[in-house]
N, C-alpha and C positions, 0 to 999 in steps of 0.2 A: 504493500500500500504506500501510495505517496505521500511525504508529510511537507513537501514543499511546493510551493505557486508563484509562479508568476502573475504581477499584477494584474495583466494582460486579461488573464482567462477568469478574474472576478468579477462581482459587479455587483452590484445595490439587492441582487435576489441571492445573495450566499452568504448572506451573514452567519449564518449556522458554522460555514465553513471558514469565514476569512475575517469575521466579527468585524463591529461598525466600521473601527478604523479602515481595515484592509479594504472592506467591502466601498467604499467611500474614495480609495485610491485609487482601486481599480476602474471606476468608471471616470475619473480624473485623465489618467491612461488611456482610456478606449475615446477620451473626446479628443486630444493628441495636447495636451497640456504639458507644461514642462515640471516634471514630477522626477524630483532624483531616483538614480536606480535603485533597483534592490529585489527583494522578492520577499515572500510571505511562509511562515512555517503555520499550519492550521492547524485547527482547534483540535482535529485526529492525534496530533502529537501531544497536546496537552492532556487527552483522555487516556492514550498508551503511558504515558510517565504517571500518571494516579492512580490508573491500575496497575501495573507493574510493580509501583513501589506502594502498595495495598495504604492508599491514602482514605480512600472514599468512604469508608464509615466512618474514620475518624474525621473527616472534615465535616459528613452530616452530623456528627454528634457533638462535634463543637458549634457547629454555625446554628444550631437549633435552639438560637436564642428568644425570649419573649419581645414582645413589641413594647413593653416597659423595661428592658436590657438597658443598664445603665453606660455610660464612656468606659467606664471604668472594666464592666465584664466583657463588653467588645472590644478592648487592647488584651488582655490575656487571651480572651480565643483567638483573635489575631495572632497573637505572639507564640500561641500553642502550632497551629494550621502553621504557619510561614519558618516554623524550625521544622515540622514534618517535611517540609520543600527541601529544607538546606538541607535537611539530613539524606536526602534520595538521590537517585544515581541515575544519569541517560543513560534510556536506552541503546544501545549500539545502533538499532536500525536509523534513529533521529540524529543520531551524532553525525555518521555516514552523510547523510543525505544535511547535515546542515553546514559541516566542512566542506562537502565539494560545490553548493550555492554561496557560501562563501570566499571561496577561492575564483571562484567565477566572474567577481567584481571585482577582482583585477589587484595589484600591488598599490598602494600609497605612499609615502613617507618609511622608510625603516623596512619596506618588501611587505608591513601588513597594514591592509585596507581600515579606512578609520571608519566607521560605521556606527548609527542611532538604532539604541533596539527599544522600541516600544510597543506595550500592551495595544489589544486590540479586544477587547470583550464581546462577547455576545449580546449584550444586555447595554453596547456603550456608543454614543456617536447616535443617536436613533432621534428622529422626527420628534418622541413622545419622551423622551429622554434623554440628557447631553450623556449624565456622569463623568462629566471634562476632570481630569485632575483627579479621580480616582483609584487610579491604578499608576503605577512608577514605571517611569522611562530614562534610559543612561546612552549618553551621550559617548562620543568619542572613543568607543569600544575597540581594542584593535589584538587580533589571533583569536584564532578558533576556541581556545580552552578558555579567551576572557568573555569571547561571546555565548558559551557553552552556558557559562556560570549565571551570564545575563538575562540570557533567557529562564533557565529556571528563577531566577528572582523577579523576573514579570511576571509568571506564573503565579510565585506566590503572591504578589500584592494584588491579585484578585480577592486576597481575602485579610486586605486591609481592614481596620475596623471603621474608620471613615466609612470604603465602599461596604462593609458588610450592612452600616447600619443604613447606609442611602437607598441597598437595595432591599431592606428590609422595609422602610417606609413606604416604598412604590410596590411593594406588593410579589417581588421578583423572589421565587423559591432558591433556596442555595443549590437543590441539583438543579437547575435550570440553568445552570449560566456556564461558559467555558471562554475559552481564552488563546488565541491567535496572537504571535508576534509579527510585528512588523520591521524588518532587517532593512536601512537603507545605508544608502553611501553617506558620508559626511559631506555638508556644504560649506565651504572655506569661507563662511557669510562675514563680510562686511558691514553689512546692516541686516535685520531680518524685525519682525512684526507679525504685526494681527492685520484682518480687513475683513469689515464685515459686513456685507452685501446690502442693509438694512440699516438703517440710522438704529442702535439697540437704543438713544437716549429717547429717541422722540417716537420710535416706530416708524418714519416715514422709507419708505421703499423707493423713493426717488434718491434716496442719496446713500451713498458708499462712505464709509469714515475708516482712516485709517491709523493705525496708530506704528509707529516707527523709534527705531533705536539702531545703537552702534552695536557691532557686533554679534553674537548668538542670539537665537530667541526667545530660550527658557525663559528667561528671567523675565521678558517681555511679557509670555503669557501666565505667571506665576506674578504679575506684577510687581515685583522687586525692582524696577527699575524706569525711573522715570521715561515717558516718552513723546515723540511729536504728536501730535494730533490733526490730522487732516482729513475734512469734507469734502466731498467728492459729489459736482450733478450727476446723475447715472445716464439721462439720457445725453448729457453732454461731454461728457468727462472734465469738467472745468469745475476747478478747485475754484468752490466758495466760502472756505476758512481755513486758517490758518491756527495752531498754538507752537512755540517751537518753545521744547523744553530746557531748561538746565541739566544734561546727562550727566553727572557725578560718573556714573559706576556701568562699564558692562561687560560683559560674559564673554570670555573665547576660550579656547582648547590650552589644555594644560596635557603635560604627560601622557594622562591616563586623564579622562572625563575631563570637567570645566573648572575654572577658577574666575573670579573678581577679580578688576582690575580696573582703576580709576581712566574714565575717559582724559586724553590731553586735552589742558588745558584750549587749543586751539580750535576742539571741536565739540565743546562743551555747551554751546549754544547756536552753532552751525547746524541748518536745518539738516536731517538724515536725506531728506527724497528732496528735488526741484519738482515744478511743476509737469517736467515730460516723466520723472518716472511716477508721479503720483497717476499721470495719465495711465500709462503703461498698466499696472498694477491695476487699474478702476478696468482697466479693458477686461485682464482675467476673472477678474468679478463676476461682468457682467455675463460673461460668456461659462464661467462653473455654475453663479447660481440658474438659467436658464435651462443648462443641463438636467441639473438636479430635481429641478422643479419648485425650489425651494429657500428663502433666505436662508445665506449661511454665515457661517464664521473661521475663517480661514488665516492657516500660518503660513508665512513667505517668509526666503531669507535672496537674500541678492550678493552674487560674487563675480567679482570680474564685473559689472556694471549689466550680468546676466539674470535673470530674474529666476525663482524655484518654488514650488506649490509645495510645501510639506505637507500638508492636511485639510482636510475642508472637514465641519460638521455641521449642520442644523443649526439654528437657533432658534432653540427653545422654547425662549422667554420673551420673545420680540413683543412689545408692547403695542398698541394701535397706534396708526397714524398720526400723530400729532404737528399744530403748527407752533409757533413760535409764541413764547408767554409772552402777553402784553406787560409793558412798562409804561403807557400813557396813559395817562389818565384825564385826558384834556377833557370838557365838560358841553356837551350839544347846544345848551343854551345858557350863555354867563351867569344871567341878573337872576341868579335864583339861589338854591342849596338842594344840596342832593342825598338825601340818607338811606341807609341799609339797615330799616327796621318797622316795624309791626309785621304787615304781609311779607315781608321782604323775610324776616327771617324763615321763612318757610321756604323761600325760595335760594337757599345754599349754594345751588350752580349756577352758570351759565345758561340760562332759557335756549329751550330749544326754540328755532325759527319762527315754525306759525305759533310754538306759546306768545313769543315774546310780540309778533303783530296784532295778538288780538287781544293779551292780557293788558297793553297799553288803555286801547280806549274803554277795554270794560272795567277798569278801576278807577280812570278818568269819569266812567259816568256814574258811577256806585257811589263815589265821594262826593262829586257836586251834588250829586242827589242826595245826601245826608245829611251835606253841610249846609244846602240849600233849607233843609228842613229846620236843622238846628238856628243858625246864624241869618235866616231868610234871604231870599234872592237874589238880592244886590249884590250878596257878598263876595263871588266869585265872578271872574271872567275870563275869556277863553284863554286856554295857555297857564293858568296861574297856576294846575295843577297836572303832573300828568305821574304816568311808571315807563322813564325811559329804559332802557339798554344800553349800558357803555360797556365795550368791552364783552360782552355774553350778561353780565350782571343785571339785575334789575334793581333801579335806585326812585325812590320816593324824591319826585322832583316838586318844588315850592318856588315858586315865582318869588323874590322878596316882597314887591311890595303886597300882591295877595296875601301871602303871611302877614303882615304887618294888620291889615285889615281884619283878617283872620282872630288876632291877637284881641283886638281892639274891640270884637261880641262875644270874648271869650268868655263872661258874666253870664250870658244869655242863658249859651251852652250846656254852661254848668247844673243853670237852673232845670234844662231841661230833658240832660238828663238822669238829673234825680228825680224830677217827677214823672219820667217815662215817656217823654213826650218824644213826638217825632219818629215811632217807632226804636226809640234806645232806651236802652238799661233793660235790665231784666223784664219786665211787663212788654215792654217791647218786640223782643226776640222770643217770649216765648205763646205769645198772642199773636204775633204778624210775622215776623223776619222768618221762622221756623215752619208754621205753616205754609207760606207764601212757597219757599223754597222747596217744601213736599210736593204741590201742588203742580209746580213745574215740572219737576223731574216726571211725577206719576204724569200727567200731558203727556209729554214729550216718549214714554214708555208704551203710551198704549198703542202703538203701531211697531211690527217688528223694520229694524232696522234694515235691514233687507228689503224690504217693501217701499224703503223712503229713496225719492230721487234724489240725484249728486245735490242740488239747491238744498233741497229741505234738509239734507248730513248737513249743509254748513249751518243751515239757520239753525238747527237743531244746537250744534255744538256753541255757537253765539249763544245762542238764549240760555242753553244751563251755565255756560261760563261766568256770563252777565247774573243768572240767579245764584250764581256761587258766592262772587265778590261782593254782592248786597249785602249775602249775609255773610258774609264776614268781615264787612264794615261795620254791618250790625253787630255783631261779635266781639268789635274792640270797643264798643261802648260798654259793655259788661265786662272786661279785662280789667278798668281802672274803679269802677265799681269794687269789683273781687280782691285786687289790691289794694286799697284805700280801708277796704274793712278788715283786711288781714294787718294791715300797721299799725291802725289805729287801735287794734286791741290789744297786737304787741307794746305797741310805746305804751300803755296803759299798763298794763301787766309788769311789764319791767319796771316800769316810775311808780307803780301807785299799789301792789299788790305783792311780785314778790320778794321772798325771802331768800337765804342760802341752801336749805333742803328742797326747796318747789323747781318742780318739774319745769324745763324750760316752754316758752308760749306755744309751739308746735304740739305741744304735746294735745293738747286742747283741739286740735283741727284735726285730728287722723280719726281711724274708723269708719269714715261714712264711703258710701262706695258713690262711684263716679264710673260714665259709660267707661274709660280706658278700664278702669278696673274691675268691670264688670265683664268686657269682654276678655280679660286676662280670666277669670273665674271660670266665665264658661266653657274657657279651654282647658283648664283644670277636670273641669266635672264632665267635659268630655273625655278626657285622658281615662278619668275613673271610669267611667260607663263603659267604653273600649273594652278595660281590665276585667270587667263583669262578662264580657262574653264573649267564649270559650273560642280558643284559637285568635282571636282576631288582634290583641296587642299586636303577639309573634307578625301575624301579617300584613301589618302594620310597618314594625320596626323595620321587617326582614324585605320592607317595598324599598328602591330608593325613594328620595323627596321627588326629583324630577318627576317620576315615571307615575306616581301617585299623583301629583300634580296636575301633570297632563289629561292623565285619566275622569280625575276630578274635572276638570272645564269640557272634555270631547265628550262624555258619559259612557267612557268603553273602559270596562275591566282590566286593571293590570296582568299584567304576563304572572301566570304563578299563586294569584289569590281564590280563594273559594268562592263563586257567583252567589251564594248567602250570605256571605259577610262582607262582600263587598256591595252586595244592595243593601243591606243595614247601616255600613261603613258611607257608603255614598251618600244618602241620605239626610242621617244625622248629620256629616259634616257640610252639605247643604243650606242647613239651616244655619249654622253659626254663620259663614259666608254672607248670606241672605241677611243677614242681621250686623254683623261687623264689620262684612270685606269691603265697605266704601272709606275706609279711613285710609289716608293721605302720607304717603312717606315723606312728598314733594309737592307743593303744588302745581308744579309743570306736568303738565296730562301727559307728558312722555315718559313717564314712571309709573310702570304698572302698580295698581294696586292691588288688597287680596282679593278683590272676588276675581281678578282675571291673573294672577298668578298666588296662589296661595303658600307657595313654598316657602316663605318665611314661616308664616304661622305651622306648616306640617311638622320643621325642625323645633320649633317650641315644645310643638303637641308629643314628638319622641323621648326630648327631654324628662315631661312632666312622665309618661309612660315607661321609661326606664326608671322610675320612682326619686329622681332628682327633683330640687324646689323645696320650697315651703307652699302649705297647703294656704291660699288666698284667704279662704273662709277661718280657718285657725288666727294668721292673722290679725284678721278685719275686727276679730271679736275679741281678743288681746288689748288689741291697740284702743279699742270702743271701753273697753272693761278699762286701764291704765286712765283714758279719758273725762269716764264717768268718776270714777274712783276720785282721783287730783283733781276736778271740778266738785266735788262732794266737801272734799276736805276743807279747799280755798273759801267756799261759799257760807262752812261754817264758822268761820274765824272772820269776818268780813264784815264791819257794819253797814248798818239797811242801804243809806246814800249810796259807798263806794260797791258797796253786793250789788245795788241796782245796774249800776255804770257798767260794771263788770259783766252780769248777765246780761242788757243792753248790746253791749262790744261784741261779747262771747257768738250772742245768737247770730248775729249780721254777720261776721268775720263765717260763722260753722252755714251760716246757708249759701255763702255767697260765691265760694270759694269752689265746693261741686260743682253749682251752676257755668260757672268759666269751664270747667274740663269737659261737660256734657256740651255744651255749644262746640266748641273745638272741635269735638269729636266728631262733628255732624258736617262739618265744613266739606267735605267729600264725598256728600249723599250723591250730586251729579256729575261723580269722574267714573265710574262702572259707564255707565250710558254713554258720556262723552267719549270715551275711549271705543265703545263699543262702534259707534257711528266712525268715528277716525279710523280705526283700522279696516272697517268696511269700505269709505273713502279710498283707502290706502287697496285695497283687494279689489277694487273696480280702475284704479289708476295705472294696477302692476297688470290686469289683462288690457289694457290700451295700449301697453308699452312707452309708458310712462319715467314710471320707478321700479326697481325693482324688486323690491321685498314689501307689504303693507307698515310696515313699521317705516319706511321712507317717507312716508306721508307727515309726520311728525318735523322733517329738516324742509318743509317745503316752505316757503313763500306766503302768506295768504292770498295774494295777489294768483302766484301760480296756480294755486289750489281751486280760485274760484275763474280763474280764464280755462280752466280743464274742464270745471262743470260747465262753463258757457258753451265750450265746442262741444258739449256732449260726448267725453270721455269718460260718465262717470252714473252713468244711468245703470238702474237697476238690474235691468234684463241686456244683456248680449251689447255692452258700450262699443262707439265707436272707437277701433285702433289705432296707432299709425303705425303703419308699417314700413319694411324697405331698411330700418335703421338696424345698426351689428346691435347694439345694446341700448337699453331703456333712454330717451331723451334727455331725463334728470338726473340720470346716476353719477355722470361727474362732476355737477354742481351739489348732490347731495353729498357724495363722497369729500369734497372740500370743504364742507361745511362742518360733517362730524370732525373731520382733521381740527380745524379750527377749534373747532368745540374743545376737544380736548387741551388744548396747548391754554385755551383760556379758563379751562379747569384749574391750573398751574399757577394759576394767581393769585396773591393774596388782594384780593379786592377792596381797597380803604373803606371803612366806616360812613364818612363823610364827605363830602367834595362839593367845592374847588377844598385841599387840602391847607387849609388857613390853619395853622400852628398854634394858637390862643384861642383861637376860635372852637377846636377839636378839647382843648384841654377843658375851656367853660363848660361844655357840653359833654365830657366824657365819663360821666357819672350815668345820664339819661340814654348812654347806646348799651347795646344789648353784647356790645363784644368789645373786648378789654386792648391793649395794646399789643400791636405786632410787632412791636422791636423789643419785647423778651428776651432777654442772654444769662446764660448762667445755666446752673442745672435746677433752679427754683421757678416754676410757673406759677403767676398769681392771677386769681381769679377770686369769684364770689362764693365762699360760703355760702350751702346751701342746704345741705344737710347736716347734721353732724355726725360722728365720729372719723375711724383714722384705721387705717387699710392698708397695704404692704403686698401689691401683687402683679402679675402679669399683666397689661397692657394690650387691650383687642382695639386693633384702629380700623374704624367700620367708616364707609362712603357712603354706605344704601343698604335698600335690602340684599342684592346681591351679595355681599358679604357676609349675611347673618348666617348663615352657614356655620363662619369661623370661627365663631364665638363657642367658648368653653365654659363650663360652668368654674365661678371663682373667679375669673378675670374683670379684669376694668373695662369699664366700655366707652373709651375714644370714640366722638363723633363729633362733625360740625355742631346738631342741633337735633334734638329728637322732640318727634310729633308724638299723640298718642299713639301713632300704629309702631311706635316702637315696645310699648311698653311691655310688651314678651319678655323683650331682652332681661328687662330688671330681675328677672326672676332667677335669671343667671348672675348676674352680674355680681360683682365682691365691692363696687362703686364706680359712680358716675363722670363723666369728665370732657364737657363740652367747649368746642369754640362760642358758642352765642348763646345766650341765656343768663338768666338773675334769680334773685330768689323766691320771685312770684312766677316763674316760667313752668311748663307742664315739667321739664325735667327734675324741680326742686320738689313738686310736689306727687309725685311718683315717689321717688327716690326715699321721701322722707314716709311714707305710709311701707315701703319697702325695708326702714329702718337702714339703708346703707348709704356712707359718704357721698357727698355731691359738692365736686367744687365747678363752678361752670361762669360762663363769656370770660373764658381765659385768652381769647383771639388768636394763640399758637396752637393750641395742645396736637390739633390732628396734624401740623408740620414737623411738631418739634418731639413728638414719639413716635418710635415705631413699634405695630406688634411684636409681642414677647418679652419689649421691655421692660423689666422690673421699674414700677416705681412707685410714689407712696403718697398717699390721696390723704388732703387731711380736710375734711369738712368745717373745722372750727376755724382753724389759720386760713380758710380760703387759699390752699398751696396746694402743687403738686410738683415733688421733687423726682427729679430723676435718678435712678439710685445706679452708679457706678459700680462695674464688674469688679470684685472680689471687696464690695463693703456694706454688700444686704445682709 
């Protein structure tokens, strides 16, 4: 049997036989690339040497580690496995056949050839897995008995404990994997580097980045060693940036393998590549990753002014397309002020396209019409108010002098809405604002979306967006209500009432349930119900979320479930959907909610099912019992006047305060509907040949959107096409836009604007997000709960990441709505960019009984998941706890 190959005769379907690496060269080869010589010893030889020298039980019986396996037990069975290697003996037949491929590359230096021997795994270099840096490669090898020994010690560092434990997290059995080396010639590199077909910082696939240094390239890809940096147009080859480094230190051939050795002074800040070899170099790119099919990441070394492809692999981890983070912040129209708060905080991102066209004038008229009501008619004129877009953001824009005006009825206002007038305060919202908004939705509901033509999808989506923002302009009149009676019976309480044993003012507000907590309950007592009957936890747990997910919106049975328990299981979770899946992660209608993606709530619901949590109702009646109790006591000690004041305080702070979470909560009665009309929009648009996927409809235009329904692209039954074109008419204007999107994600978007320095400080008490120029390892922010925690770090963007989230962890976010509040139930404490301590995250949090420090304006920049750090709810801090001092 052969245990040797030529690159030649490999290629991307022999992994089994020549693992990723080799497999990856040899189609490098077959494209006619310049790939130093060499050949391949395959994975047959690695199976002959472990049977021969009777390895194989013992390396399953060491590698049969748990998935809780500590560093610590993965370097000794390492260390056990990889003496078993050095203790064994080649076989003759692999000796044979790898001394005369050896000798076959010809004399070098000294009569013997310098040669790189590196691993090549089965499990390595792969589309769905790099594992880069896993297994050991040695350079500058030279005679058969030094390459002899090299190869068995690539061998063994397939069972590194690094790779043992990487391939244990990815699910990869220890007999499943084998090990191929890769024998090439040595390249007398003068410079050599990375290049990586894909921008890896931004995602963008239009450009080539390369990164460059003196001499060898380990050290380049092991990053040890400073290097250039160069961007590359792909379809042009014309270098559009530059970084040229300080090279201290680089890598060339010693003896035997590599040594350090300081770059001359001379070429220490002397670019490595001019712009013809960055061309050069950008050509082979474009032409391996094409081949491939695939962005990659690729080693080059260059000798003699000759260029050489060491390697190409996959990338990975290549992020989305991204454009460029904005840094201007210049302002659409001067003579006004521009703020990021009430609605705005709900709005975290960058608005999607048609949110940001139509959420402008329907909050534009939601407001005049409020304040018209309040302040009467005069008091507004056109322009003085509007919710621009700078940037992706959306900012509460104020004309000055309408503020000023504004300012000047603000008596009026006040008066009116304590008495309820004008549809605000509570009588308000829950006599008009509330119903009104039911009313529309159910309209708007009683015809299937299907049935409505392209016109009536948009007036549809207008009118509930418009009954959306009413009420939730309605809605921030009961906010300062809910906080005005929560302070005032704090500042009472603390000045006029207590003592050094009494319970602090919170304690007095908890217990009472509120929709977010109500709907956290009834995933509770669905969890339980599940547990009652027979089989159906198990297949439950045992579904994925996806596939369960799917199942649940299409009405078709997961793959694997019992058709009776999944009609019981359908059902019952039906009705919670039906009842709670309109709450709002976002207010941009480009962010599914639960009733149209439920799999946030299904990872809650397994949670509570593998018997993790506290039970909600245990809780509610704890904290109700601590409540009554500490008002029982205070009330007896209290004379009549200040007992009055106090229960006065008591009861307006305990009613007023649910009231704000239950409106909240309702703020996204008509995003299910809206959503459902948009993506049908979007599924009538992508058979015109439009856009391509319905979810494109979301980056459109409104303008685009509604000259699509004019030409009748967008009719119910059988729309008209156009035809003739390669690909959908919109797809490269939406494709730039997401790009966009993204790079404007990336921004820390100011509080305030125009950015006036005195003016931000007056006013930085009244924004809901604290300061972005935070340094240090101490982040300050608002107390908002109390106590003090010491844990892991979960940095969450949406629901798409709730997933991640571990029971015990902190949970990092910009700003959480009630349709977070699943999370708490995991959560060790809280820790937001935006929020105070009348915001839904404080008052979650503190019925939760866990720290909350929040509008700390860095935290989601300035931690990353896994990181230890230490939440303290009274100090309003969050320190970041430094490796080797938790």
């Amino acid at each position: 049997m052969g245990y040797i190959n030529d690159f030649s005769v490999v290629g991307r379907d022999d992994v089994a036989v020549a693992g990723g690496k080799g497999a990856g060269l040899g189609e490098l080869v077959r494209a006619g690339l310049p790939v130093p010589r060499g050949f391949l010893l395959n994975t047959a030889a690695y199976e002959l040497y472990v049977r021969d020298n009777g390895l194989t039980k013992h390396i399953q019986a060491e590698a049969a580690l748990p998935l809780s396996a500590t560093t610590r037990e993965y370097e000794e069975a390492s260390g056990r496995i990889r003496g078993l290697f050095a203790g064994g003996v080649m076989p003759a037949a692999i000796a044979e056949e790898l001394r005369d491929a050896y000798h076959q590359l010809g004399a070098g230096e000294g009569g013997e050839a310098a040669v790189a021997v590196r691993s090549s795994a089965t499990a390595e270099d792969l589309a769905s897995a790099s594992f880069a840096g896993q297994q050991d490669t040695y350079l500058n090898v030279r005679g058969s008995d030094a390459l002899i020994e090299a190869v068995i010690s690539c061998w063994a560092s397939l069972w590194t404990a690094r790779a043992m434990a990487y391939r244990a997290r990815e699910g990869i059995r220890p007999e499943d994997v084998r090990l191929a080396v890769v024998v090439q010639q040595m390249v007398a590199a003068d410079a050599a580097g990375v290049l990586f077909t894909a921008n890896p910082a931004t995602g963008r696939r239009d450009q080539i980045v390369i990164g460059a240094a003196w001499g060898l390239g380990e050290s380049v890809v092991s990053g040890a060693v400073s290097t250039d940096d160069i961007v590359v147009d792909a379809p042009t080859g014309r270098v559009v940036s530059r970084r040229t480094a300080d090279k201290e230190t680089m890598t060339v051939y010693a003896d035997r393998g590599t040594r350090e050795e300081p770059v001359p002074a001379s070429r220490r800040l002397q670019p490595v590549l001019d712009d013809a070899g960055a061309f050069a170099l950008a050509g082979y790119a474009t032409r391996i990753a094409q081949h491939l099919g695939s962005p990659q990441d690729i080693e080059w070394a260059r000798s003699d002014g000759e260029f050489f492809i060491l390697q190409s692999r996959p990338i990975t981890a290549l992020p989305e397309p991204a454009g460029e983070t904005p840094t201007d912040w210049s302002v659409p129209y001067p003579k006004g002020l521009y703020f990021r708060a009430s609605i705005v905080e709900q709005l975290p991102d960058p608005l999607s396209p048609l949110f940001a066209d139509l959420i402008d004038g329907s909050v534009s008229r939601s407001l005049n019409a409020l304040l018209d009501e309040a302040f009467g008619k005069s008091s507004l004129r056109d322009g003085d108010l509007g919710l621009p877009a700078i940037n992706g953001y959306a900012y509460y824009y104020y004309r000055t002098s309408g503020l000023w005006r504004l300012m000047g009825k603000m008596p009026a206002a006040v008066r009116a809405l304590i008495r309820g007038e004008a549809h605000m305060g509570i009588p308000g919202w829950r006599d008009y604002s509330h119903p009104r908004y039911v009313h529309v939705v159910e309209s708007w509901s009683a015809k299937p979306v299907t049935e409505l033509t392209g016109q009536e999808l948009l007036e549809g989506v207008s009118a509930l967006l418009d009954a959306g923002t009413v009420y939730y302009t309605a809605v921030q009149s009961i906010i300062p209500i809910a906080s005005s009676s929560e302070l005032a019976f704090q500042k009472f309480y603390e000045s006029f009432v207590r003592r050094d044993a009494d319970p602090p003012a919170q304690t007095f507000l908890l217990g009472y349930e509120s929709e977010p907590i109500r709907a956290e309950t009834a995933l509770f007592d669905l969890a339980g119900w599940s547990r009652g009957v027979p089989g159906l936890a198990d297949a439950v747990l045992g579904t994925p979320t996806k596939s369960l997910a799917t199942a649940q919106l299409s009405g078709t049975r997961p793959a694997g479930m019992d058709a009776g328990l999944w009609e019981q299981w359908e059902h019952r979770f039906q009705l919670h959907l039906d009842r709670f899946g309109h709450t709002v992660y976002n207010l941009d209608f480009i962010n599914p909610v639960p009733a149209d993606d439920p799999s946030p709530l299904l990872d809650t619901l397994k949670f509570y099912l593998r018997g993790q949590g506290n039970d909600p109702h245990r809780r509610r009646e704890l904290a109700a019992a601590r409540r009554e109790d500490s008002t029982g006591r205070i009330l007896a000690r209290l004379h009549p006047a200040r007992r009055a004041a106090f229960v006065r305080l008591l009861r307006w702070a305990q009613g007023s305060a649910p009231i704000r979470e239950d409106a909240l909560a309702d703020v996204g009665l008509g995003w299910p509907l809206m959503r459902r009309m948009l993506r049908e929009l979007g599924r009538r648009l992508v058979a015109a040949g439009l856009i391509a996927e319905p979810d494109d409809v979301f980056w459109l235009r409104y303008q685009e959107a509604s000259s699509a329904v004019g030409f009748g692209l967008a009719g119910p039954s059988g729309p008209a096409a156009i035809t003739g074109a390669q690909r959908p008419v919109l797809a490269e204007a939406v494709g730039e836009r997401r790009m966009r999107w993204r790079g404007q994600r990336q921004a820390a978007a100011p509080q305030m604007l125009p950015e006036i320095r005195w003016l931000q400080r007056s006013l930085a008490g009244m924004m809901p997000e604290g300061s972005q120029d935070q340094q240090g390892n101490t982040i300050k922010g608002v107390g908002a709960s109390q106590g003090r925690v010491s844990a892991p770090a979960r940095v969450l963007a949406g629901p798409e990441d709730f997933a991640r989230m571990q029971p015990g962890e902190v949970l990092v976010a910009r700003i959480t709505t009630p349709a977070w509040t699943p999370l708490f139930a995991m959560a060790s404490a809280v820790v937001t960019d935006v929020g105070g301590p009348l915001s839904h995250s404080s008052i979650v949090a503190r019925e939760y009984g866990i720290p909350a420090v929040l509008g700390t304006g860095v935290a989601t920049r300035r931690i990353a998941s896994g990181q230890q750090i230490e939440v303290d709810g009274d100090a309003g801090t969050v320190t970041l706890v430094q490796p080797g001092t938790a």
